[in-house]
C-alpha positions as CSV (number, residue, x, y, z in Angstrom):
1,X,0.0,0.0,0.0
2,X,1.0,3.8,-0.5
3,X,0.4,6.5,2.1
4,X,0.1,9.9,1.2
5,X,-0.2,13.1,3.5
6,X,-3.7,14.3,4.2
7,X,-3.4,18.1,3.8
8,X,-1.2,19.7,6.4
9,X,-2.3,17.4,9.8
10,X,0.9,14.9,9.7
11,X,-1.6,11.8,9.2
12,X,-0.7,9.2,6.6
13,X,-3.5,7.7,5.1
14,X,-3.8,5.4,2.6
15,X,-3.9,5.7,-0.9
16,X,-7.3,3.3,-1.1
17,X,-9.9,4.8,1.1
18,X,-12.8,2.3,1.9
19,X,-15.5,3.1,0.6
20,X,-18.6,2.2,2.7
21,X,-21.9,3.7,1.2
22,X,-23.2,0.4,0.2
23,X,-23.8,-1.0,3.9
24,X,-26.9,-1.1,5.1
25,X,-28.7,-0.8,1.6
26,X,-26.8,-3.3,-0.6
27,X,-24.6,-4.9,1.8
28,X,-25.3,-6.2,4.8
29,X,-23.8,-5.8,8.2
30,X,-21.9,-9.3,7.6
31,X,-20.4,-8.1,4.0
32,X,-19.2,-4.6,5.8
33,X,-17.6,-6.7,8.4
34,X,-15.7,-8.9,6.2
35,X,-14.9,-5.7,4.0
36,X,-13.4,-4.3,6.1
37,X,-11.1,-6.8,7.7
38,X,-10.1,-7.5,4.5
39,X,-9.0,-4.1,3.4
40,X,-6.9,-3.6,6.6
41,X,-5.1,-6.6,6.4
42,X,-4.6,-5.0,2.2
43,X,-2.6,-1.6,4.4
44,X,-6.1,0.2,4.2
45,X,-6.0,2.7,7.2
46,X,-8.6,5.6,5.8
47,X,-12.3,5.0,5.8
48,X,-14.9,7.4,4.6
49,X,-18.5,7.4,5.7
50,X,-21.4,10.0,6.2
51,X,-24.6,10.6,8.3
52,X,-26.7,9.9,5.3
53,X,-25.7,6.6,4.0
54,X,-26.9,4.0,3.3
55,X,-26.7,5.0,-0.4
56,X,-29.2,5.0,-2.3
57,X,-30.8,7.1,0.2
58,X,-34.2,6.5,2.2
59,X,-35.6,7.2,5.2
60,X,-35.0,3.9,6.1
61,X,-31.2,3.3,5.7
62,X,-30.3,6.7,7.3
63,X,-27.6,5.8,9.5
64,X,-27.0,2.3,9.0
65,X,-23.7,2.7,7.0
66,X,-22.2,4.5,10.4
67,X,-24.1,1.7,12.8
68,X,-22.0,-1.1,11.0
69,X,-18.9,0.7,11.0
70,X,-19.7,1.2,14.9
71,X,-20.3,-2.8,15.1
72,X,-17.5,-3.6,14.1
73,X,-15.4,-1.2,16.0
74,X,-16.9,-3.0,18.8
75,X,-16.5,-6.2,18.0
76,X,-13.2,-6.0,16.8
77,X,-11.7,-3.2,18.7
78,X,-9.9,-1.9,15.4
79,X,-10.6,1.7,15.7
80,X,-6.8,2.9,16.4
81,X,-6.0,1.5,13.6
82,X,-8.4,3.3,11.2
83,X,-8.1,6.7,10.5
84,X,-11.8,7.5,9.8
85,X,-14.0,10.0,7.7
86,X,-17.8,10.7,8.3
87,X,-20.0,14.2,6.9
88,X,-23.0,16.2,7.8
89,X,-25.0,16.4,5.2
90,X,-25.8,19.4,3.7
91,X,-29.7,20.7,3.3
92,X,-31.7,18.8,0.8
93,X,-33.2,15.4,2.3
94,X,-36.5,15.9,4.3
95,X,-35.6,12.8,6.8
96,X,-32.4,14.5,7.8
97,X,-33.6,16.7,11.2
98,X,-36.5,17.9,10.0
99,X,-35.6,18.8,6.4
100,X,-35.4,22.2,7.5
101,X,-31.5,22.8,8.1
102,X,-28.3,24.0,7.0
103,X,-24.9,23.0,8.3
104,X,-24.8,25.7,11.0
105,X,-23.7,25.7,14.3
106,X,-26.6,24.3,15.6
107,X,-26.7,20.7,12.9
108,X,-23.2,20.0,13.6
109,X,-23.6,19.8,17.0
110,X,-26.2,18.0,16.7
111,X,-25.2,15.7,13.8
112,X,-21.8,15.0,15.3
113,X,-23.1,13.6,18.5
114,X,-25.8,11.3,16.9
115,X,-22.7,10.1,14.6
116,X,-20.1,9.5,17.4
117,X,-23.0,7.3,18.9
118,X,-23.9,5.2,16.0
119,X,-19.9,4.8,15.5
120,X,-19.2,3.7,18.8
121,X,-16.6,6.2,19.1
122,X,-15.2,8.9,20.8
123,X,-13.6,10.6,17.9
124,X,-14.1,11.3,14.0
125,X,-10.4,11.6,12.3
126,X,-11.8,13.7,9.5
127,X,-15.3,15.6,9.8
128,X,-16.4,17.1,6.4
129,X,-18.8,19.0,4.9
130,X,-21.1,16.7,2.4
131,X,-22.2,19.5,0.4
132,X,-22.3,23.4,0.7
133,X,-25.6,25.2,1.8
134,X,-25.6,27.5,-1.0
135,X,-25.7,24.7,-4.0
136,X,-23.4,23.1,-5.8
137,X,-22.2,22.0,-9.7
138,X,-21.8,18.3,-8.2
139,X,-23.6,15.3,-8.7
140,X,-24.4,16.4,-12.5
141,X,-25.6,19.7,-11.6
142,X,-23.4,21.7,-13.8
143,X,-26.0,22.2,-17.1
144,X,-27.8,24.3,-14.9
145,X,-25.8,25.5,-12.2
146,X,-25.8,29.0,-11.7
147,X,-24.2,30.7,-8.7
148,X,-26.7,33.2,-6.6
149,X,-25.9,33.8,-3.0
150,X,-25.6,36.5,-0.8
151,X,-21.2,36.6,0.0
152,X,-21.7,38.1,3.0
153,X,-24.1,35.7,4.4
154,X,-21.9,32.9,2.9
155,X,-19.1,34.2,4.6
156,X,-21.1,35.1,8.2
157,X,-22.1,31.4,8.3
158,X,-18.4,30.0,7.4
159,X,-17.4,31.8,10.1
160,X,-20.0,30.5,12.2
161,X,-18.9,26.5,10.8
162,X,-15.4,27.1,11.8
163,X,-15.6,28.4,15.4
164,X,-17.8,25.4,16.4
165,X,-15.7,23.1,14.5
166,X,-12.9,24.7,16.2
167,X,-14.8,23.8,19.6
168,X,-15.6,20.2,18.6
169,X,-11.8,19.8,17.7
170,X,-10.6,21.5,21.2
171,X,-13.2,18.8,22.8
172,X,-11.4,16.3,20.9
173,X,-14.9,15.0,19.0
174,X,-13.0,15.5,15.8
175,X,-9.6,16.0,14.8
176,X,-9.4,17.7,11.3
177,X,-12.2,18.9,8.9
178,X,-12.9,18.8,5.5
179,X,-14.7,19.8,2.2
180,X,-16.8,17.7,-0.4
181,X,-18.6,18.7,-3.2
182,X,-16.8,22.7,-3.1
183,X,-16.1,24.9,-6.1
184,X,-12.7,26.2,-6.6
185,X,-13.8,30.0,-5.2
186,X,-15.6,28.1,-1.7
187,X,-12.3,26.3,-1.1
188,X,-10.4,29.0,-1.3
189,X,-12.5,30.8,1.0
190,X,-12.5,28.4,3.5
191,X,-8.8,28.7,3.7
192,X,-8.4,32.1,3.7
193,X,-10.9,32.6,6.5
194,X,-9.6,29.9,8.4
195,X,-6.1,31.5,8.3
196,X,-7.4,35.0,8.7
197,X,-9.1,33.7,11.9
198,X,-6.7,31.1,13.7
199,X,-9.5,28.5,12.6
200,X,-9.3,25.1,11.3
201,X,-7.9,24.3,8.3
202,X,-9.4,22.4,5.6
203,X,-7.7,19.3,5.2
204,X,-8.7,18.2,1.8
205,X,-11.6,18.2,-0.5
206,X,-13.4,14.8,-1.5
207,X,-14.9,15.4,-4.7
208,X,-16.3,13.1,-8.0
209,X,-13.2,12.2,-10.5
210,X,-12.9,9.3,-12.8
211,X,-12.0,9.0,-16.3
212,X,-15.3,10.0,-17.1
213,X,-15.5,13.2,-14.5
214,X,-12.5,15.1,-14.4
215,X,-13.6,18.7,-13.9
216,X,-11.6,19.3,-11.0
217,X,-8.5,18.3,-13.6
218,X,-8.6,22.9,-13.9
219,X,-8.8,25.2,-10.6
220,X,-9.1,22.6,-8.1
221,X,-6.1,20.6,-9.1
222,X,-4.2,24.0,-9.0
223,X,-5.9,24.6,-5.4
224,X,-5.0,21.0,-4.3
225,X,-1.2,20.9,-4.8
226,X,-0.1,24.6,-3.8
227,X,-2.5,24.8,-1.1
228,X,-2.5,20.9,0.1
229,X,-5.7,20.6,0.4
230,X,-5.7,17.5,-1.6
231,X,-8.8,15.7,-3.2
232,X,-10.3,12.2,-2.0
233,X,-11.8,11.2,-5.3
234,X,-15.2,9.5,-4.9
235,X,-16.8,7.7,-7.6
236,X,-13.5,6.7,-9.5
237,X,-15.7,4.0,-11.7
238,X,-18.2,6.8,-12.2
239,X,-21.1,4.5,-10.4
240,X,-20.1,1.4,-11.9
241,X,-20.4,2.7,-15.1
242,X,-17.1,2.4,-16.3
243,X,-16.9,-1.6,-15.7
244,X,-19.2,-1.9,-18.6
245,X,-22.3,-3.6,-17.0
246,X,-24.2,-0.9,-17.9
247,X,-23.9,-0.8,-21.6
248,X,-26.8,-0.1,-23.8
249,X,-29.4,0.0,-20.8
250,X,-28.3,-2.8,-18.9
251,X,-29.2,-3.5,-15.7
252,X,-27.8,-6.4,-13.7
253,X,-29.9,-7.8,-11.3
254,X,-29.2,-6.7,-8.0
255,X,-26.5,-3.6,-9.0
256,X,-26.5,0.1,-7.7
257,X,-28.5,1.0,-11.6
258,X,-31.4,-1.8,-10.5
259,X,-32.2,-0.2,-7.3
260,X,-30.9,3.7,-7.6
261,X,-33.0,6.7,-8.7
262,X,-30.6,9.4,-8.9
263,X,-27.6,9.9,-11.4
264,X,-29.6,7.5,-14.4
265,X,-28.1,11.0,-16.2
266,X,-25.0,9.2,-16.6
267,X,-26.3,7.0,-18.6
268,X,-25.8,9.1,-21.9
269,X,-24.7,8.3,-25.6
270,X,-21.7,9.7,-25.0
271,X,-20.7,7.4,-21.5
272,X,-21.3,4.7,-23.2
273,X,-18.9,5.6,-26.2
274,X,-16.6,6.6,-24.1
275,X,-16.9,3.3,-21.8
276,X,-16.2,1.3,-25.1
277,X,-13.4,3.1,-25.9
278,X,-11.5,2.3,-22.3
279,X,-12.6,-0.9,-22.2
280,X,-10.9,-1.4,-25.7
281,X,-7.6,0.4,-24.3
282,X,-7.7,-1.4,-21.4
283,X,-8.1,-5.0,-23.2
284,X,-5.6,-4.1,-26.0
285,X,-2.4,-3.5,-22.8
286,X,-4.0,-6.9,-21.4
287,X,-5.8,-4.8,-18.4
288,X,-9.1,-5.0,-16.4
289,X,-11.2,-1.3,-17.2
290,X,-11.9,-0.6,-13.7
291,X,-8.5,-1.7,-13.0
292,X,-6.8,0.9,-15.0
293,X,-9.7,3.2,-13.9
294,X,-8.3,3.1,-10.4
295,X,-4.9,3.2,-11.5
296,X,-5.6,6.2,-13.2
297,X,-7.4,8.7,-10.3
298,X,-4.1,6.9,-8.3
299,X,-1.7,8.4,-10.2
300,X,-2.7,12.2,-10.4
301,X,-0.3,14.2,-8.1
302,X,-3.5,16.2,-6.8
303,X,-5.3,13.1,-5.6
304,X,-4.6,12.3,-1.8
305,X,-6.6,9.2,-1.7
306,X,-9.0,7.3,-4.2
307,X,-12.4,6.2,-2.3
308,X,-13.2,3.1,-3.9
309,X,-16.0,1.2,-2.9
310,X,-17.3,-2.8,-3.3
311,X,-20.8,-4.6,-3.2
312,X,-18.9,-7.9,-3.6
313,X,-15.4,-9.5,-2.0
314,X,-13.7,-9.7,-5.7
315,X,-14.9,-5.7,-6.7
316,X,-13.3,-5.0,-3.3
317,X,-10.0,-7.3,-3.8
318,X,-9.6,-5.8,-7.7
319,X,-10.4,-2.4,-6.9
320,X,-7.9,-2.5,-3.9
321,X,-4.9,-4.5,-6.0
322,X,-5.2,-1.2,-8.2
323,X,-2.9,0.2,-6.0
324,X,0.1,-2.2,-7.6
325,X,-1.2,-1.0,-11.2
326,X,1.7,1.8,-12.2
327,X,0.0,3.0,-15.7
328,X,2.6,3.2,-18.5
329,X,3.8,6.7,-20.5
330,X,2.3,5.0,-23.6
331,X,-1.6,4.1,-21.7
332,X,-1.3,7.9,-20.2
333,X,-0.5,9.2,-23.8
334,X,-3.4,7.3,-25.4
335,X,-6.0,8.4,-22.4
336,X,-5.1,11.6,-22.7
337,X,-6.7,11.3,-26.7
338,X,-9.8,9.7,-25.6
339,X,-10.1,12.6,-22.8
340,X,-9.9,14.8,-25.5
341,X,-12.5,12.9,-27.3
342,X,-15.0,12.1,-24.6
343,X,-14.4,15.3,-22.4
344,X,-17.4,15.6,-20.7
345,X,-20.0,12.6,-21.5
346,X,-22.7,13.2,-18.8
């Protein structure tokens, strides 16, 4: 396994991040167990969950993903050796609280505690923000995404997210904090408020990227390596996609297209040209797709750590092993011309 440094806090954390969205939905407590003894004994120390999963999301499996991550911490009594990652979520699901919220002062306190309690733990490694209050381009937003906010208030309420994230850190709930789903100018104004202010810094930003997704490939990559605040990629097989199963409207029995209702946008002309065309790069080198996938997010210098995630053992052990996969000049050179052929496919 490689380690890389997350941002400026001196924690090493592995290049694979566990994934864990599926547990409690797709997977059940058993399968998230065995996950994740597996990927520890694989060098995996990072794991990244959220108050919202299980994915996709319901009333139902609010929660559960943290409650079997908290099992097994108590069963196994492994949580010193994982550095871990959970989220508040960010206004938009009516189950969360109420449905009426933002992440304010008032939500983290409240969403940190009911997380530290389904986690059977004192501590959260990294806390981050799932999604800004005020919108964002993520999650295939972009066609339509047009930024209107009042700055002020923006800034007012960052303020507000720091100091009690400050307070949760000098309570020792959390260590660091993070960002997920940002834009280039709302990282940047984390930062500067945070160092303006003696407040924490922002550790990294966990974004989507994937052969298919590579917007942050512009600002944010600038952002991540001069201001190491590095990315935690989610989504590096674009849903599955990229794998292939989901060529020409299939949908296996059983997989995260059979069951989900949101991001059926990938599912374009386009994705599925350009899915043919890696899958024929990949097989023409003698590669598996989702194995040069992975190998791919791994080896951009912005990336801190690739969040892969598994609804079966041999995903998990394929998507892990990506980790040995160094991509040659001549792969890079030919990915580069389908990028520029398939630049932005859904």
């Amino acid at each position: 396994m490689e380690y890389r440094k997350l941002g400026r806090t001196g924690l090493d954390v592995s290049l694979i991040c566990l994934g864990t969205m599926t547990w409690g939905r797709q997977n059940t407590e058993s399968e998230g167990h065995e996950q994740m003894d597996y990927a520890l004994t694989q060098g995996v120390n990072f794991f990244d969950t959220a108050e919202m999963y299980a994915i996709p999301p319901t009333e139902d499996t609010y929660g559960k993903t943290e409650e079997i991550i908290g099992t097994w911490f108590e069963k196994t009594g492994n949580r010193d050796k994982v550095i871990l990652a959970s989220k508040i979520a960010g206004p938009a699901l009516p189950w969360i609280r109420g449905g009426n919220y933002e992440i304010d002062r008032k939500n983290i306190l409240l969403a940190l505690e009911s997380s530290l309690k389904r986690l059977q733990t004192d501590y959260i490694d990294l806390y981050q923000l799932h999604w800004p209050n005020r919108g964002s381009y993520h999650f295939s937003q972009y066609w339509d995404y047009a930024p209107k906010f009042d700055g002020v208030a923006v800034e007012e309420n960052f303020i507000e997210v720091l100091e009690t994230l400050d307070e949760c850190i000098k309570a020792g709930k959390i260590r660091h904090v993070g960002l997920s789903n940002e834009t280039a100018w709302g990282t940047m104004k984390w930062l500067r408020l945070a160092e303006e202010k003696s407040l924490p810094r922002m550790a990294s930003i966990q974004n989507e990227y994937s052969l298919l997704c590579r917007e942050f490939d512009t600002d944010l990559a600038e952002i991540a390596i001069h201001e190491e605040c590095g990315l935690l990629a989610w989504s590096p097989l674009a849903g599955g996609l990229i794998s292939g199963k989901y060529l020409d409207g299939a949908r296996p029995k059983g997989s995260r297209w059979d069951i989900e209702e949101r991001f059926l946008q990938r599912d374009t002309q386009d994705s599925n040209e350009a899915v043919r065309a890696y899958k024929k790069l990949a097989e023409s080198h003698g590669l598996d797709v989702c194995q040069m996938a992975n190998a791919f997010v791994n080896s951009r210098p912005f990336v801190t750590s690739n969040i892969i995630g598994a609804t079966s053992m041999e995903q998990l052990k394929t998507n892990i092993a990506s980790v040995d996969l160094k991509l040659s000049p001549e792969i890079m050179q030919e990915i580069a011309g389908l990028y520029r052929k398939f630049p932005r496919v859904y």
